[in-house]
N, CA and C atoms as an extended XYZ file, in Angstrom:
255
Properties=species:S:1:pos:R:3:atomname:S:1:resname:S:1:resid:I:1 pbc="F F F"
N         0.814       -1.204        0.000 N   UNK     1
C         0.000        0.000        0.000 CA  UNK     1
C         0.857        1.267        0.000 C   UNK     1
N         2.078        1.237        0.668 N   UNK     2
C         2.649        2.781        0.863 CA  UNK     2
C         3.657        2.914       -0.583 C   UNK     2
N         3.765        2.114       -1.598 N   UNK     3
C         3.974        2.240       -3.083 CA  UNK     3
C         3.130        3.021       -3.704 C   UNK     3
N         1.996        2.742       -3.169 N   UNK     4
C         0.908        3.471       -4.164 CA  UNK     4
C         0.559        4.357       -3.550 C   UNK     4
N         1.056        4.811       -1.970 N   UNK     5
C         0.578        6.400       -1.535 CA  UNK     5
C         1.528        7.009       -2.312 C   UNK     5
N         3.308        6.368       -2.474 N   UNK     6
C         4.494        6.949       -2.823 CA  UNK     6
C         4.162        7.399       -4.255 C   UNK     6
N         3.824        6.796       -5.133 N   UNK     7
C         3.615        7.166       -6.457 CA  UNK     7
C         2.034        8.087       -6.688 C   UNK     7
N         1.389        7.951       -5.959 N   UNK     8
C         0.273        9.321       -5.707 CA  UNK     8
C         0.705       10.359       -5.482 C   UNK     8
N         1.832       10.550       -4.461 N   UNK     9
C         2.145       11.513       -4.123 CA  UNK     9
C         3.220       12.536       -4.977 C   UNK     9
N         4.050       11.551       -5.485 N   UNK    10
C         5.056       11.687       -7.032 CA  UNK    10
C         4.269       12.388       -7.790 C   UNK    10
N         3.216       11.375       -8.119 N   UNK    11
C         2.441       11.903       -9.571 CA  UNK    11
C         1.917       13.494       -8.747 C   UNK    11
N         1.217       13.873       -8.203 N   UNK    12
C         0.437       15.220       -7.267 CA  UNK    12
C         1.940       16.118       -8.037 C   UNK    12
N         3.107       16.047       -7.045 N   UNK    13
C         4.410       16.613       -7.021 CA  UNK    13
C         4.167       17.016       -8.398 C   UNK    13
N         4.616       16.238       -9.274 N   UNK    14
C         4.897       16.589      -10.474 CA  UNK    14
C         3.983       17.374      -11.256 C   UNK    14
N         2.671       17.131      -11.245 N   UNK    15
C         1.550       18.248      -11.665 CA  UNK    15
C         1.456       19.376      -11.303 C   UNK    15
N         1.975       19.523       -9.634 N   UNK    16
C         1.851       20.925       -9.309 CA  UNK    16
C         3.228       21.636       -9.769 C   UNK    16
N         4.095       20.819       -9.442 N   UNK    17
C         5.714       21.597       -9.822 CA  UNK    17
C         6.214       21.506      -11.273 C   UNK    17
N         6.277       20.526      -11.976 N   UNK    18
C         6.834       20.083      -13.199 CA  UNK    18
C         7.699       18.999      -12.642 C   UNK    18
N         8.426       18.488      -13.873 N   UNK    19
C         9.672       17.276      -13.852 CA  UNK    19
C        10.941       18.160      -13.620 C   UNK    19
N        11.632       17.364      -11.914 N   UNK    20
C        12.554       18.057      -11.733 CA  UNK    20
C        13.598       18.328      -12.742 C   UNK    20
N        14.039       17.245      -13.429 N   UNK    21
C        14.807       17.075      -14.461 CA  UNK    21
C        15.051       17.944      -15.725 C   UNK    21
N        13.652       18.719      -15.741 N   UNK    22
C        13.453       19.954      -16.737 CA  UNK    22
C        13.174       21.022      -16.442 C   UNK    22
N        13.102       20.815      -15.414 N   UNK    23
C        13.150       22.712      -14.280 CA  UNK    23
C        14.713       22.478      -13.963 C   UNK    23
N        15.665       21.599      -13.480 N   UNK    24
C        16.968       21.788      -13.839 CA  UNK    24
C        17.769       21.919      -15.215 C   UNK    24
N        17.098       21.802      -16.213 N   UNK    25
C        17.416       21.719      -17.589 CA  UNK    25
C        16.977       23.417      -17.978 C   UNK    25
N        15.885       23.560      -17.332 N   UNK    26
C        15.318       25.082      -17.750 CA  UNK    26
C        17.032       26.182      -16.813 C   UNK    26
N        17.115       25.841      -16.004 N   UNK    27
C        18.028       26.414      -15.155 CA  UNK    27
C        19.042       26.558      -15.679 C   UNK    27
N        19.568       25.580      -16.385 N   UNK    28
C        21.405       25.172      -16.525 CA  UNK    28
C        21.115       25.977      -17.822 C   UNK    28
N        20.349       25.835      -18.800 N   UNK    29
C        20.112       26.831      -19.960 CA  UNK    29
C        19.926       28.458      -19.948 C   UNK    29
N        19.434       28.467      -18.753 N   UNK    30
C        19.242       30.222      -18.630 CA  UNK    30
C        19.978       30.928      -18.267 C   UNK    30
N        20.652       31.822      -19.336 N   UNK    31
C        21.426       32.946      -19.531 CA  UNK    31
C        21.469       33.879      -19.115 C   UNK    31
N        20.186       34.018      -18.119 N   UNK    32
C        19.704       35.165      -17.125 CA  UNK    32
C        19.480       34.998      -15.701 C   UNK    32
N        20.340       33.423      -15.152 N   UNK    33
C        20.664       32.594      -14.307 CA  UNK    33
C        22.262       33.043      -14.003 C   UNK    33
N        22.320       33.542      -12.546 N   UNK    34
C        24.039       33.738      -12.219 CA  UNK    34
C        24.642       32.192      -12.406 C   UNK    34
N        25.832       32.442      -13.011 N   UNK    35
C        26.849       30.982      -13.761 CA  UNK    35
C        27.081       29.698      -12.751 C   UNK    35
N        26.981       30.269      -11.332 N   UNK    36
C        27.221       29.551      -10.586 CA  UNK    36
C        26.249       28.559      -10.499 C   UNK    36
N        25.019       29.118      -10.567 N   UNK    37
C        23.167       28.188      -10.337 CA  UNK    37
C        23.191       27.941      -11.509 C   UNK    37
N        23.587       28.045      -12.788 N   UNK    38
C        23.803       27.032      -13.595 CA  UNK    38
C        24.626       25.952      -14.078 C   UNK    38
N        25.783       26.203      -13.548 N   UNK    39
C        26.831       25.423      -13.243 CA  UNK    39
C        26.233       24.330      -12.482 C   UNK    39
N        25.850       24.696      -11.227 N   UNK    40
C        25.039       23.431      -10.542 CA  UNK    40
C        24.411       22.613      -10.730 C   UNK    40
N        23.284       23.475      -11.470 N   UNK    41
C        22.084       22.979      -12.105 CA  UNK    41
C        22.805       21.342      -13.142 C   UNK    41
N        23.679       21.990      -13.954 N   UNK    42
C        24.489       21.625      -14.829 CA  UNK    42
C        25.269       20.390      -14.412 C   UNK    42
N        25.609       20.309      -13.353 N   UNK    43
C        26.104       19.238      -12.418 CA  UNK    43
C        25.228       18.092      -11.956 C   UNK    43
N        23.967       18.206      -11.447 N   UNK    44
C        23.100       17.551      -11.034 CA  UNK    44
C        22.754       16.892      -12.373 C   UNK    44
N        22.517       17.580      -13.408 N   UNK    45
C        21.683       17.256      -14.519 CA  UNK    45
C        22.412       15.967      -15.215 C   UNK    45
N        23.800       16.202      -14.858 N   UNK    46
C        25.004       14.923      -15.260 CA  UNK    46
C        24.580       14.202      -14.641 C   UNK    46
N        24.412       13.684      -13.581 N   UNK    47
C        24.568       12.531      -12.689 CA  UNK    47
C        23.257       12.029      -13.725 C   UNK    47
N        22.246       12.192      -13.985 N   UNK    48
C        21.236       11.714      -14.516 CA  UNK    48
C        21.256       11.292      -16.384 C   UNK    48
N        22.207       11.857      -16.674 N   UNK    49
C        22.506       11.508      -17.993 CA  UNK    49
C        23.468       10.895      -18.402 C   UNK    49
N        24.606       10.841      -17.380 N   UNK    50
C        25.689       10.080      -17.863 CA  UNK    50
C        26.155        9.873      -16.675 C   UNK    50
N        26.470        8.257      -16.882 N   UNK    51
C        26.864        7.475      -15.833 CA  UNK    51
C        28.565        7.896      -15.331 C   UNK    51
N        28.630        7.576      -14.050 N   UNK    52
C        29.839        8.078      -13.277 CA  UNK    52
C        31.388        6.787      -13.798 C   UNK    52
N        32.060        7.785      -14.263 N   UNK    53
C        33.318        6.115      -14.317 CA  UNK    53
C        33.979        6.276      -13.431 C   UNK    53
N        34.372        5.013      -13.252 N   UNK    54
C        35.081        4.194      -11.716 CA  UNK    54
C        36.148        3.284      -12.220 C   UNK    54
N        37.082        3.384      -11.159 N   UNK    55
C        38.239        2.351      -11.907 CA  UNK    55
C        38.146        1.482      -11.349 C   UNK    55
N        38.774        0.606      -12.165 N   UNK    56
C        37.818       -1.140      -11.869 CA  UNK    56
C        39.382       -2.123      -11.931 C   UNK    56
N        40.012       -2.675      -10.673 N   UNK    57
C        41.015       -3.383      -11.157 CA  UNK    57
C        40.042       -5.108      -11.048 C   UNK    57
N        40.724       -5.506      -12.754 N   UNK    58
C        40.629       -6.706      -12.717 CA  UNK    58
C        42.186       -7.645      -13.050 C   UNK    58
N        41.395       -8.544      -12.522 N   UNK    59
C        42.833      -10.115      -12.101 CA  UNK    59
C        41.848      -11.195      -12.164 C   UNK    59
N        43.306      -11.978      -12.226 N   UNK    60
C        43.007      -13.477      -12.404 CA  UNK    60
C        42.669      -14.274      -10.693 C   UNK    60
N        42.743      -15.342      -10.680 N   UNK    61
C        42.505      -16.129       -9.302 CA  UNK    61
C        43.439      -15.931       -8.510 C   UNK    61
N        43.614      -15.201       -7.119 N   UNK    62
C        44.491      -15.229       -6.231 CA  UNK    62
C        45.286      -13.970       -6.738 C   UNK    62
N        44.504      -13.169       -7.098 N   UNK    63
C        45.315      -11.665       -7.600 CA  UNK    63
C        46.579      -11.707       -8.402 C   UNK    63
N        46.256      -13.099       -9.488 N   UNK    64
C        46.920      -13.006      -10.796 CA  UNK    64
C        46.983      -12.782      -11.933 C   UNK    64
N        47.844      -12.100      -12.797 N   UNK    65
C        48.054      -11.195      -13.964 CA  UNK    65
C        47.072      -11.870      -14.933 C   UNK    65
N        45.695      -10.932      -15.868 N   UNK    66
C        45.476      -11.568      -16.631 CA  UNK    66
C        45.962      -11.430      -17.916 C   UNK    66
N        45.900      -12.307      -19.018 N   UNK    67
C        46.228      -11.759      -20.445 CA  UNK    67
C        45.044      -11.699      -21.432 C   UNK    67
N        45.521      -11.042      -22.228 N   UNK    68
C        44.416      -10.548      -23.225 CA  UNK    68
C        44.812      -10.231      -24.452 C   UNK    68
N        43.983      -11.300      -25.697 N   UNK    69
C        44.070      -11.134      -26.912 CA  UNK    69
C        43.254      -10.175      -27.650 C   UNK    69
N        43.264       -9.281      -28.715 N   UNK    70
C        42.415       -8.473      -28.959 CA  UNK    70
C        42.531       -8.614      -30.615 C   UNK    70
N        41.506       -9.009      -31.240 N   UNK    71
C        41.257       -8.900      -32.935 CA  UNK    71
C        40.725       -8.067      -33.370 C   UNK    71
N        41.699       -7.422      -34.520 N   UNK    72
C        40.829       -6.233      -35.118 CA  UNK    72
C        40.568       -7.066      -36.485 C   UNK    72
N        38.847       -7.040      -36.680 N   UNK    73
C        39.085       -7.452      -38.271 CA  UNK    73
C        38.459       -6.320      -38.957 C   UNK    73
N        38.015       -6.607      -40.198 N   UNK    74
C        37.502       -5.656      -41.674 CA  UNK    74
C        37.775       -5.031      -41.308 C   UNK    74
N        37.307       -3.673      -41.544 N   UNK    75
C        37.451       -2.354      -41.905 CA  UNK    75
C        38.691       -1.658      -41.035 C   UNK    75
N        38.671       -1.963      -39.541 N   UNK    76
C        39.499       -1.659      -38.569 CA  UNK    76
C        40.787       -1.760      -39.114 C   UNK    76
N        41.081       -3.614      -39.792 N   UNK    77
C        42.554       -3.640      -40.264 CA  UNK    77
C        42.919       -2.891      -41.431 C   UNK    77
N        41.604       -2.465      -42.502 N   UNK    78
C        42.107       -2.263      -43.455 CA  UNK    78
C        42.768       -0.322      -43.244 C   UNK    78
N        42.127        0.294      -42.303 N   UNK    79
C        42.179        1.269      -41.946 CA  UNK    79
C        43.622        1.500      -41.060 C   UNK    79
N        43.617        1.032      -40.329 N   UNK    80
C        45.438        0.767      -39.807 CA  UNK    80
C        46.233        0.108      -40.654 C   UNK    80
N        46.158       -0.477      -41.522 N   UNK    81
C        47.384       -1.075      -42.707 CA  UNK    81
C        47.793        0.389      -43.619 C   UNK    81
N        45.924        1.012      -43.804 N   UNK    82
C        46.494        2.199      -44.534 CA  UNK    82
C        47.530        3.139      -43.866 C   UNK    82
N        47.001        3.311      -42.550 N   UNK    83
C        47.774        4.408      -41.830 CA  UNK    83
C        49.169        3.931      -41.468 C   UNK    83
N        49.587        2.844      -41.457 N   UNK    84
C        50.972        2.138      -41.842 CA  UNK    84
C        51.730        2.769      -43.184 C   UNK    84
N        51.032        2.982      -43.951 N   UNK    85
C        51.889        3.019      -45.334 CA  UNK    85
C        52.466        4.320      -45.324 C   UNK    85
């Protein structure tokens, strides 16, 4: 039951206010916004559009070295053979 008060209450939110996502989009765009509150705006609006990268160590069993083969075929090779010549 408190799913469906939660998403009543979402949906209400959003009718009376708009989608946060485009009242921060309206923000980060406005030119008549000090740089800083759009900068922000601009910041938040990332986290939602593009995912965060993280460095990721990978290994083999018992934190040993892995190896790795990599094939370039068609177009890839024919494109680096050219840039060879």
């Amino acid at each position: 039951m408190a799913r469906i008060e939660t998403k009543d209450r979402l949906e209400a939110l959003f009718k009376r206010y708009g989608d946060p996502l485009e009242i921060m989009a309206e923000i980060a765009s406005d030119p008549t916004k000090d740089d800083s509150v759009r900068l922000n705006a601009a910041k938040e609006l990332a986290g939602y559009a593009h995912a965060k990268v993280k460095a990721l160590e990978i290994s083999g069993p018992d934190g040993a070295e892995l190896s790795m083969r990599v094939e370039l075929k068609g177009k890839i090779m024919d494109m680096l053979e050219k840039l060879q010549k």
